[in-house]
MARLUMBA-227030 format. One record per atom (N, C-alpha, C): atom name; residue number from 1; residue in three letters; z, y, x. Coordinates in steps of 0.02 Angstrom, whole numbers, plus 50000, padded with zeros to 5 digits. Layout:
! MARLUMBA-227030
REC atom   n res    zz    yy    xx
REC   CA NUM ala     Z     Y     X
...
END
This chain:
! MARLUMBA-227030
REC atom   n res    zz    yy    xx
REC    N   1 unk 50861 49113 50056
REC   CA   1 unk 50824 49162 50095
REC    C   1 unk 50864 49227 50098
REC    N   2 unk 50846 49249 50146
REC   CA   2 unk 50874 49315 50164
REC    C   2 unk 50856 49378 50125
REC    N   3 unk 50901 49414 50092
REC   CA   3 unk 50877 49486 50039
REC    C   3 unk 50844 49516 50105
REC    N   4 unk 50841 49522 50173
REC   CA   4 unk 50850 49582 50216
REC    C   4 unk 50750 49549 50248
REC    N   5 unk 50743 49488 50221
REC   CA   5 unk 50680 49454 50270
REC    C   5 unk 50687 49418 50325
REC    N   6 unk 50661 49383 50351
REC   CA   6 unk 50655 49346 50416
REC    C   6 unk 50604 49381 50454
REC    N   7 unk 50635 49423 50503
REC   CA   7 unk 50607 49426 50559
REC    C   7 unk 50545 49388 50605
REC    N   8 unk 50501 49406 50594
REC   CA   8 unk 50445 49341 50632
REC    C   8 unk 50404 49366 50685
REC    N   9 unk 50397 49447 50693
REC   CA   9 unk 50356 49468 50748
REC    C   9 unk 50379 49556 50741
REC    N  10 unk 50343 49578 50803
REC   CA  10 unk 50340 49647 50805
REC    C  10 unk 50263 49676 50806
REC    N  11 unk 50254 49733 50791
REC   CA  11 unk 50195 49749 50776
REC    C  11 unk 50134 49737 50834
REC    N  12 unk 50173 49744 50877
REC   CA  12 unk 50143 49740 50964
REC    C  12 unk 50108 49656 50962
REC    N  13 unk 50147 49626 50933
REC   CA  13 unk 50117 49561 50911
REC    C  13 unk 50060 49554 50896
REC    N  14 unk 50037 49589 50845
REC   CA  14 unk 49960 49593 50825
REC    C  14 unk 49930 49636 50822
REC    N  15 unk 49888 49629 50886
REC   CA  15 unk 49832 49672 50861
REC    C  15 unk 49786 49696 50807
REC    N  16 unk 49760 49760 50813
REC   CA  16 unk 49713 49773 50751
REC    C  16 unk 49662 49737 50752
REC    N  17 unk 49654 49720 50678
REC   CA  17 unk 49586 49669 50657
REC    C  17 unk 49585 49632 50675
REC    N  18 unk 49664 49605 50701
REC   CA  18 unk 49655 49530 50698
REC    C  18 unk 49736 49483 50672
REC    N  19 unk 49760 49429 50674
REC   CA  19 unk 49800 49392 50656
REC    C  19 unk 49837 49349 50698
REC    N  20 unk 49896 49333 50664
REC   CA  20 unk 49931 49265 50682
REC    C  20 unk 49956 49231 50656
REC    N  21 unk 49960 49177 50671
REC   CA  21 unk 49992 49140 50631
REC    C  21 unk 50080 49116 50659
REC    N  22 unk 50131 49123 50578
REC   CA  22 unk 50200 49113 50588
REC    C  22 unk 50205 49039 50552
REC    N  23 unk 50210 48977 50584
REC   CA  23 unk 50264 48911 50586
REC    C  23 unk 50270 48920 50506
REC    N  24 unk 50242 48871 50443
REC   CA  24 unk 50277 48873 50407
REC    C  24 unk 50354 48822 50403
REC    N  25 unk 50373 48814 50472
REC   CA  25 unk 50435 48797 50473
REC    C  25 unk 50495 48829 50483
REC    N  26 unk 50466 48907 50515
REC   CA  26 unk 50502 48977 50536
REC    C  26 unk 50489 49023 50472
REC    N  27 unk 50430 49006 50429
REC   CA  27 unk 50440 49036 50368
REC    C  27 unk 50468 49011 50309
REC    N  28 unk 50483 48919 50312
REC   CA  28 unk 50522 48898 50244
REC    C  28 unk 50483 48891 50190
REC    N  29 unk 50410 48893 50205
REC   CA  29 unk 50352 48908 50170
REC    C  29 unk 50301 48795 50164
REC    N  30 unk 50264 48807 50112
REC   CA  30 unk 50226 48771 50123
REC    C  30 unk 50173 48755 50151
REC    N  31 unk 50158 48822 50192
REC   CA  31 unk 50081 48826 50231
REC    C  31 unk 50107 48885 50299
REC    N  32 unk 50071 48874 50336
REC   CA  32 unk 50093 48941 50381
REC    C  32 unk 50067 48986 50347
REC    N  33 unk 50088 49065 50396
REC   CA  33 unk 50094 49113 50358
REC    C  33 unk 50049 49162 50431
REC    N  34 unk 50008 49174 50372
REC   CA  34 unk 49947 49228 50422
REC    C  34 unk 49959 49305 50423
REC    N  35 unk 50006 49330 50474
REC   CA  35 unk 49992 49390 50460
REC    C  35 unk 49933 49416 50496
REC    N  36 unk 49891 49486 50455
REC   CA  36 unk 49840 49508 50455
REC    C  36 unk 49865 49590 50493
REC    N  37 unk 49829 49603 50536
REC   CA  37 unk 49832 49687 50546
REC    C  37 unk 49758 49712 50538
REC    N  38 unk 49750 49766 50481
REC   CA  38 unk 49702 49789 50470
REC    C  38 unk 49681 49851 50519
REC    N  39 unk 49625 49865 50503
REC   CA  39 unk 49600 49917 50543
REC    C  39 unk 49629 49984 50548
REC    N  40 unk 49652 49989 50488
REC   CA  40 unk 49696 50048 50488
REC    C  40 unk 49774 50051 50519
REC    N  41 unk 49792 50004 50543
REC   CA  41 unk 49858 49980 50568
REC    C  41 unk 49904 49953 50526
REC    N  42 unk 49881 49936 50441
REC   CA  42 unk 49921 49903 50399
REC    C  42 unk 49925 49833 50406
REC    N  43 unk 50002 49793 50399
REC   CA  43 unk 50004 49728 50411
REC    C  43 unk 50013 49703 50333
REC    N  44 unk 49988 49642 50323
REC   CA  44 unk 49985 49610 50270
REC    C  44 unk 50005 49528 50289
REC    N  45 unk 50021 49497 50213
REC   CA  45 unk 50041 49426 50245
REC    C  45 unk 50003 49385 50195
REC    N  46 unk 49966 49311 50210
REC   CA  46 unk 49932 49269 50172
REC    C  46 unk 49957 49208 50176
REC    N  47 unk 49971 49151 50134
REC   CA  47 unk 49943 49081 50190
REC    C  47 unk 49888 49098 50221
REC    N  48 unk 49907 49061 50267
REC   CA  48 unk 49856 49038 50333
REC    C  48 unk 49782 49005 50310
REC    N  49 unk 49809 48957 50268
REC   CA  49 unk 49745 48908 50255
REC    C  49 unk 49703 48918 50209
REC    N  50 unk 49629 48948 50227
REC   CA  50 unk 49580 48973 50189
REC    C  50 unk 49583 48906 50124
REC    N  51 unk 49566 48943 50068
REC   CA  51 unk 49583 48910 49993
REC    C  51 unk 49517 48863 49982
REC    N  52 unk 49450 48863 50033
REC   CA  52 unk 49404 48850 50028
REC    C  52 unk 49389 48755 50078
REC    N  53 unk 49411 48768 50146
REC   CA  53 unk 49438 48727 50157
REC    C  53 unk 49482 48737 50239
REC    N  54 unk 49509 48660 50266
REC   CA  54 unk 49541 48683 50320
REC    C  54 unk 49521 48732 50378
REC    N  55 unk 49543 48796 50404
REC   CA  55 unk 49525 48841 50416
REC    C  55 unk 49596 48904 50408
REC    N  56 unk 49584 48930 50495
REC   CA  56 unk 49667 48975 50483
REC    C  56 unk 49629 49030 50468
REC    N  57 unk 49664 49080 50411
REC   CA  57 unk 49629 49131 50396
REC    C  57 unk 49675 49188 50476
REC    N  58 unk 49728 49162 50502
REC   CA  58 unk 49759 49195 50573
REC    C  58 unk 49695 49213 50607
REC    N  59 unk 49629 49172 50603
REC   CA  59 unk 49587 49176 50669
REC    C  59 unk 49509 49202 50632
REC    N  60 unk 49540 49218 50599
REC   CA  60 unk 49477 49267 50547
REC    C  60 unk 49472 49334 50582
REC    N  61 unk 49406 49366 50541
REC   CA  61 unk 49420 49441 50544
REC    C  61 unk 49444 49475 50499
REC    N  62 unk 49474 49538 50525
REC   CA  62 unk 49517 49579 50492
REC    C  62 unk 49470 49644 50480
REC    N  63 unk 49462 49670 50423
REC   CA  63 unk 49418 49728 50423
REC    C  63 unk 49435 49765 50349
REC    N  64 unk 49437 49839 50353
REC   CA  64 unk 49415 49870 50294
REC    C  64 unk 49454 49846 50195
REC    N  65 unk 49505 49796 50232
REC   CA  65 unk 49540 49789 50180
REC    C  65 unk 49555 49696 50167
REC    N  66 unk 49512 49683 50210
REC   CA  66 unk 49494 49615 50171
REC    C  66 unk 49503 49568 50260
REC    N  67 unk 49511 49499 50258
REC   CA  67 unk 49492 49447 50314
REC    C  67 unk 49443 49396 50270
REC    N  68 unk 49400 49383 50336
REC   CA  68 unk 49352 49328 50321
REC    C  68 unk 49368 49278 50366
REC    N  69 unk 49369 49228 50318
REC   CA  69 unk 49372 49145 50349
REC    C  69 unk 49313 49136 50392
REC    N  70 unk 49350 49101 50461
REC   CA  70 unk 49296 49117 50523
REC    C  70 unk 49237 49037 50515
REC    N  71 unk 49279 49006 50449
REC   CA  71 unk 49231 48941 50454
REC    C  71 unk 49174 48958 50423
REC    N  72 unk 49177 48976 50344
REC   CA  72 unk 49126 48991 50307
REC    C  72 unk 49110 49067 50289
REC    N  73 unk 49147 49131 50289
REC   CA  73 unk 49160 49175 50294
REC    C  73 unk 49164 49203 50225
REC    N  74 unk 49194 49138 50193
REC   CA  74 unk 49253 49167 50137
REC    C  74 unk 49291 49229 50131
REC    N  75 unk 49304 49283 50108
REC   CA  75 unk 49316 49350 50104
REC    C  75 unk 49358 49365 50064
REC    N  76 unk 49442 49380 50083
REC   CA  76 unk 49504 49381 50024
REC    C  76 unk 49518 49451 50038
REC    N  77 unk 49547 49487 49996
REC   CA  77 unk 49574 49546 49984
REC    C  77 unk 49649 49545 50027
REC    N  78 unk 49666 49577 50084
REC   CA  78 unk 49733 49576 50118
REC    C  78 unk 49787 49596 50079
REC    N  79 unk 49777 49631 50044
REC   CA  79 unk 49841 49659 49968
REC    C  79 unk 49850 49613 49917
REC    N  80 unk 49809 49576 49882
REC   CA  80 unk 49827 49528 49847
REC    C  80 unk 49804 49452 49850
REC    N  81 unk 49760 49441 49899
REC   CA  81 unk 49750 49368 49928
REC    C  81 unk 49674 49362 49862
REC    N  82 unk 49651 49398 49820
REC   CA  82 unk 49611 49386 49796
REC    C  82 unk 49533 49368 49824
REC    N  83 unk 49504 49305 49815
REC   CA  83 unk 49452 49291 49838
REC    C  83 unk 49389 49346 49819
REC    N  84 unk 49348 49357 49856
REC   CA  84 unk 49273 49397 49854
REC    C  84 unk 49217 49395 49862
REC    N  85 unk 49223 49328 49892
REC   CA  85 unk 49141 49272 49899
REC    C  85 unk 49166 49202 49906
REC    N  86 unk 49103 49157 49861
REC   CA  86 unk 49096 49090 49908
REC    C  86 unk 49108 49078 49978
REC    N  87 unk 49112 49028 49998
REC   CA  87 unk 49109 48973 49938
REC    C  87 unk 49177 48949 49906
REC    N  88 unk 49240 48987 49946
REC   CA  88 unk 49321 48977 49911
REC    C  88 unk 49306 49017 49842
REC    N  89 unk 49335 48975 49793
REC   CA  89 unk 49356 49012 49722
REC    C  89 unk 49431 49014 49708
REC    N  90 unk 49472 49012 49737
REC   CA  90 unk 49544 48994 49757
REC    C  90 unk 49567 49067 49801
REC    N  91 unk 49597 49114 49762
REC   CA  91 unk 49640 49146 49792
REC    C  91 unk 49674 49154 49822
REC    N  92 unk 49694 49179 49908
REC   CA  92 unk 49745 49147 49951
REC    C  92 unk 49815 49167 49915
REC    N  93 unk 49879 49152 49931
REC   CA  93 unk 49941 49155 49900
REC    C  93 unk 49979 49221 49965
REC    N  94 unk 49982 49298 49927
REC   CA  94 unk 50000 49331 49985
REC    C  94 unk 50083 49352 49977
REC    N  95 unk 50108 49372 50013
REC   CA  95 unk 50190 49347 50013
REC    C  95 unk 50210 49427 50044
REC    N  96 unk 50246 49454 50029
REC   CA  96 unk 50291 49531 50055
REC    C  96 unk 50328 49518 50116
REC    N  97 unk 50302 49594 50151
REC   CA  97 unk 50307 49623 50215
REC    C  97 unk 50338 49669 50214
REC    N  98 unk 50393 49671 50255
REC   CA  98 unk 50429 49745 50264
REC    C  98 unk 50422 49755 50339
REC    N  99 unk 50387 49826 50359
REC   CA  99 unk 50393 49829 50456
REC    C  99 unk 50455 49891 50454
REC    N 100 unk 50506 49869 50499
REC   CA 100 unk 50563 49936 50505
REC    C 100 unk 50549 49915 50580
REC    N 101 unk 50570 50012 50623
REC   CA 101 unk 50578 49996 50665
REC    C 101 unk 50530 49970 50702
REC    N 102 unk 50442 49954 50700
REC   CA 102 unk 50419 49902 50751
REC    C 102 unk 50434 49834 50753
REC    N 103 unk 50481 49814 50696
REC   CA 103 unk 50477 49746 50682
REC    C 103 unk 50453 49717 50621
REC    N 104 unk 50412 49657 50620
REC   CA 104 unk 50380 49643 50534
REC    C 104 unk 50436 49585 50516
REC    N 105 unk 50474 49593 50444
REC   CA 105 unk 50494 49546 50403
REC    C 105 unk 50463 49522 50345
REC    N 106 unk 50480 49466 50353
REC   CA 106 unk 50414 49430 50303
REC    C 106 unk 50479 49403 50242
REC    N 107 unk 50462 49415 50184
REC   CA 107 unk 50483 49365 50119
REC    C 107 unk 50457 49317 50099
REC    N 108 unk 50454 49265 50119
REC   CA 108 unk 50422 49213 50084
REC    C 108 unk 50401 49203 50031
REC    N 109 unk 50365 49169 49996
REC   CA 109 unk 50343 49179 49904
REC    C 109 unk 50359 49228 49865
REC    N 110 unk 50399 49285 49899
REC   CA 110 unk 50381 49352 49855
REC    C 110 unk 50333 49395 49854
REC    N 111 unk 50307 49415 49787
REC   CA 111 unk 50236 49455 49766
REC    C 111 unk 50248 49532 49841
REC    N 112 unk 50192 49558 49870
REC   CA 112 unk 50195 49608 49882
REC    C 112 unk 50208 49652 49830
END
């Protein structure tokens, strides 16, 4: 992996309070990779796949710190992937973001 990140989107990419999802084949990753833009304009990165069951947390809502899984409305913390309601007890796995420039680089399996 790259010290510098892989390049995967620009901010213009995602809108606020909401997500997308990056190829975990463009991330090198075992799950895709959800980035989140919060309401405040902060981007964060998760797996994709709610810990509860299949379900992209990409197509969740984004709000106030946290995305909810749009199946059951499972509720993880965007800073550390920590779960906050049923029915997931499974913490999502969140991975470091650098935005320079208007562009987001993602690290794969590194801690924010």
């Amino acid at each position: 992996m790259s010290s510098t990140g892989i390049r995967v989107a620009t901010l213009d990419d995602i809108p606020v309070g909401q997500g997308i999802a990056i190829d975990k084949a463009v991330a090198g990753t075992d799950d895709d990779i959800a980035l989140l833009r919060d309401d405040d304009g902060s981007i964060y990165a998760l797996n994709d796949t709610c810990t509860h069951e299949v379900a992209s947390l990409a197509e969740g809502w984004v709000e106030g710190g946290y995305v909810e899984c749009p199946m059951h409305s499972s509720k993880f913390c965007l800073k550390s992937g920590e779960v906050q309601c049923l029915p997931a007890t499974e913490n999502a796995h969140p991975h470091r973001l650098e935005v320079r420039d208007g562009e987001v680089y993602l690290f794969p399996n590194e801690a924010p």
